[in-house]
TIVO-622657 format. One record per atom (N, C-alpha, C): x, y, z; residue number from 1; residue in three letters; atom name. Coordinates in steps of 0.1 Angstrom, whole numbers. Atoms other than C-alpha are relative to their C-alpha. Layout:
<atoms>
ATOM:X:Y:Z:NUM:Ala:CA
...
</atoms>
This chain:
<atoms>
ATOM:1:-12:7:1:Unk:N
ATOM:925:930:873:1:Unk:CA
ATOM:9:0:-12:1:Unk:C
ATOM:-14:1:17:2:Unk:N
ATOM:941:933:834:2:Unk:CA
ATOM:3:19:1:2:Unk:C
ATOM:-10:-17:5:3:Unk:N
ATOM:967:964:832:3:Unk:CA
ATOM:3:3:-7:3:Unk:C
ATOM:-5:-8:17:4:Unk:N
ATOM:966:965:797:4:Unk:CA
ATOM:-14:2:-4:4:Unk:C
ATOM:12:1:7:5:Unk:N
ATOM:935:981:786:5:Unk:CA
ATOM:-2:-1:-11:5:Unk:C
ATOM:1:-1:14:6:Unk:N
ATOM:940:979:751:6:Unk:CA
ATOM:1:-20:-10:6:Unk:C
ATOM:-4:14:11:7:Unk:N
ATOM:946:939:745:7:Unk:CA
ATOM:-13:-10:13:7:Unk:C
ATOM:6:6:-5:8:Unk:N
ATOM:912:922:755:8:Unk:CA
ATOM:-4:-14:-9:8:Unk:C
ATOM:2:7:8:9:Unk:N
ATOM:918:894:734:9:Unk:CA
ATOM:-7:-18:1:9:Unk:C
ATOM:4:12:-7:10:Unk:N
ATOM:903:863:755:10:Unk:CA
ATOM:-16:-1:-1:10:Unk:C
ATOM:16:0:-5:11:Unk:N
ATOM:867:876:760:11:Unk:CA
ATOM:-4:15:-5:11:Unk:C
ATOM:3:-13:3:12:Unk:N
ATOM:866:911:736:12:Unk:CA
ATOM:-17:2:-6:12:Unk:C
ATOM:21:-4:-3:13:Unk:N
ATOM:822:909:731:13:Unk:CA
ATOM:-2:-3:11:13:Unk:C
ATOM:12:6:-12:14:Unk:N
ATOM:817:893:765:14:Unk:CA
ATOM:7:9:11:14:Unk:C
ATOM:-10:-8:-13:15:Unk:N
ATOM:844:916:788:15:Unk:CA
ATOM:1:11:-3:15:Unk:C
ATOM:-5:-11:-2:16:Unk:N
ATOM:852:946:800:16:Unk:CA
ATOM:17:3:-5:16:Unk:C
ATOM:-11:-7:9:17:Unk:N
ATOM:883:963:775:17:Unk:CA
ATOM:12:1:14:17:Unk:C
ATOM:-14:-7:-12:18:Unk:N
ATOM:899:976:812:18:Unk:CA
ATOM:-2:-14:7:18:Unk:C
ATOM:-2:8:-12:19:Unk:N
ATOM:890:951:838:19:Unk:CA
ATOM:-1:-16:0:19:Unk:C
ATOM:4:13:4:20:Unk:N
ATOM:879:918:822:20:Unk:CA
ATOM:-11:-3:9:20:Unk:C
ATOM:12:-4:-4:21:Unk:N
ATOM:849:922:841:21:Unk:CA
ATOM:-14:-4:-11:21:Unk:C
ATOM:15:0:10:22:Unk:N
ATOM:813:904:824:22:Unk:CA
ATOM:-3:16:1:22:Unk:C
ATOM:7:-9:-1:23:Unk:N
ATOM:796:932:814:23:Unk:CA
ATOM:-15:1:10:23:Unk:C
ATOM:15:0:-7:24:Unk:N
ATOM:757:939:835:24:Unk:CA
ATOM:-5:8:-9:24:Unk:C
ATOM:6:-1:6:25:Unk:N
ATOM:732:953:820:25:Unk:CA
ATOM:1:12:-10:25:Unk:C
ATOM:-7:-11:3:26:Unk:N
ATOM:749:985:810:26:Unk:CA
ATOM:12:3:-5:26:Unk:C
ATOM:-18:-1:2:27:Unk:N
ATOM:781:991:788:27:Unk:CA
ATOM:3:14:-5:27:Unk:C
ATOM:-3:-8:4:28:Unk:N
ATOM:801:1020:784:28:Unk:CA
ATOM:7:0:-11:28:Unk:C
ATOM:-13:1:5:29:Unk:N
ATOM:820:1031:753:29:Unk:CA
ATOM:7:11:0:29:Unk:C
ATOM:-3:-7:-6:30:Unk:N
ATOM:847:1052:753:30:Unk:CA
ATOM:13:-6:-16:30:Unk:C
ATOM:-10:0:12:31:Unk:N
ATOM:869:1054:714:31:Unk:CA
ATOM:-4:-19:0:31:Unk:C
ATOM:3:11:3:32:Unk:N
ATOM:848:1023:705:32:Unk:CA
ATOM:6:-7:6:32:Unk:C
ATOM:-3:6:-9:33:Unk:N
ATOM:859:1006:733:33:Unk:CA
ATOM:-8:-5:11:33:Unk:C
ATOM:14:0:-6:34:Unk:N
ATOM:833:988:751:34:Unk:CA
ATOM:6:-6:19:34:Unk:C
ATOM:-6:-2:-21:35:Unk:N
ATOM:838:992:796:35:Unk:CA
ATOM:-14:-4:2:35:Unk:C
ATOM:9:4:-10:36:Unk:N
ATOM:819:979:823:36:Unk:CA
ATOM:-8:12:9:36:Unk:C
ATOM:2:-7:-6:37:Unk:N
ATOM:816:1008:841:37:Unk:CA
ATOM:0:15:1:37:Unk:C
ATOM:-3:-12:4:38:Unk:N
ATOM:816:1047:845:38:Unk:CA
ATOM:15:-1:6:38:Unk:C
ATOM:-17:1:0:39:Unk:N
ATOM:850:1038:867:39:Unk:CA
ATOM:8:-5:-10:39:Unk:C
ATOM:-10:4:11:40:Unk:N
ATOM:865:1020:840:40:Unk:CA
ATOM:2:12:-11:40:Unk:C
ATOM:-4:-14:8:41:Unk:N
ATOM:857:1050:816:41:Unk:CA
ATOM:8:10:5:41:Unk:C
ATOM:-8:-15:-5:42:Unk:N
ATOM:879:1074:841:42:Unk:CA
ATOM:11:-3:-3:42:Unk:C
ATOM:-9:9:7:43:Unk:N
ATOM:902:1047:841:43:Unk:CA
ATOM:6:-1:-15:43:Unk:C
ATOM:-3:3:14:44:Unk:N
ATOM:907:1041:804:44:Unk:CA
ATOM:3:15:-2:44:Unk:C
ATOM:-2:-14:1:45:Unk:N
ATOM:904:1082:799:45:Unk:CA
ATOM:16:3:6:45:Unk:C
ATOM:-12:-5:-6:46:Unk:N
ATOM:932:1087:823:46:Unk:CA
ATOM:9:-8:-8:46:Unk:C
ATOM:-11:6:4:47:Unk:N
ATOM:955:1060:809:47:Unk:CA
ATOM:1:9:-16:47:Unk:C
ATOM:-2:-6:8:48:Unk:N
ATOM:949:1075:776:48:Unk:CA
ATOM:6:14:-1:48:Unk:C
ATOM:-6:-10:-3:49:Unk:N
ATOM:960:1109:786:49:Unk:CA
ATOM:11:0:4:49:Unk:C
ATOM:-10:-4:-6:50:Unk:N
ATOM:991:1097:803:50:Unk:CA
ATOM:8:-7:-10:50:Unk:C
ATOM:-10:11:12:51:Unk:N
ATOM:1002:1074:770:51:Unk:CA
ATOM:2:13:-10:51:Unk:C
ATOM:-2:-14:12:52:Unk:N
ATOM:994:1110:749:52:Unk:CA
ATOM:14:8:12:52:Unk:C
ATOM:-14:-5:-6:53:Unk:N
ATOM:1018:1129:778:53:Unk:CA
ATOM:13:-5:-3:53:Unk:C
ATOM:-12:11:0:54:Unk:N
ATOM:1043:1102:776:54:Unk:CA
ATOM:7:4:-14:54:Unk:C
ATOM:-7:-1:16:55:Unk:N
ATOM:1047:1105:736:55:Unk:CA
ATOM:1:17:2:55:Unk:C
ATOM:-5:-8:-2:56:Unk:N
ATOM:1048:1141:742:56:Unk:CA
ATOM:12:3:2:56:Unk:C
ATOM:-14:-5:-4:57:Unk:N
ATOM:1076:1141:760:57:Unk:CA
ATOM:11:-3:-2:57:Unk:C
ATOM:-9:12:4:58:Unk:N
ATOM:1094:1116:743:58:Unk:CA
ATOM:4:6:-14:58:Unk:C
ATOM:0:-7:10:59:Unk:N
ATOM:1086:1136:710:59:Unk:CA
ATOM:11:15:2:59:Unk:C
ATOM:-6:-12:-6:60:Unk:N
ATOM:1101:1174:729:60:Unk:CA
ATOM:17:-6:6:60:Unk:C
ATOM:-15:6:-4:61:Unk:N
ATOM:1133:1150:740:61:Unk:CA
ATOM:2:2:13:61:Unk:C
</atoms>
């Protein structure tokens, strides 16, 4: 499994952005970011909300 969703730089048209996962017949996107799956979308969503909290709280000191 890749824990960096944002660097799919090996297979970025043929893989999944979160999991490196071929895509099937179906691709999600999600901020032009093309996922395998509806889990990868909750996935990627969540990470994105906790990288926005994170600078939040980093910004408030």
């Amino acid at each position: 499994m890749n824990d960096r969703p944002y660097s799919s730089q090996h297979c970025s048209v043929q893989c999944c952005a979160m999991c490196g996962r071929r895509f099937g017949l179906v691709r999600y996107y999600r901020w032009r970011t093309a996922l395998c799956s509806k889990k990868c979308v909750v996935r990627f969503k969540e990470r994105q909300e906790a990288d926005h909290n994170w600078l939040r709280a980093i910004a408030n000191g």
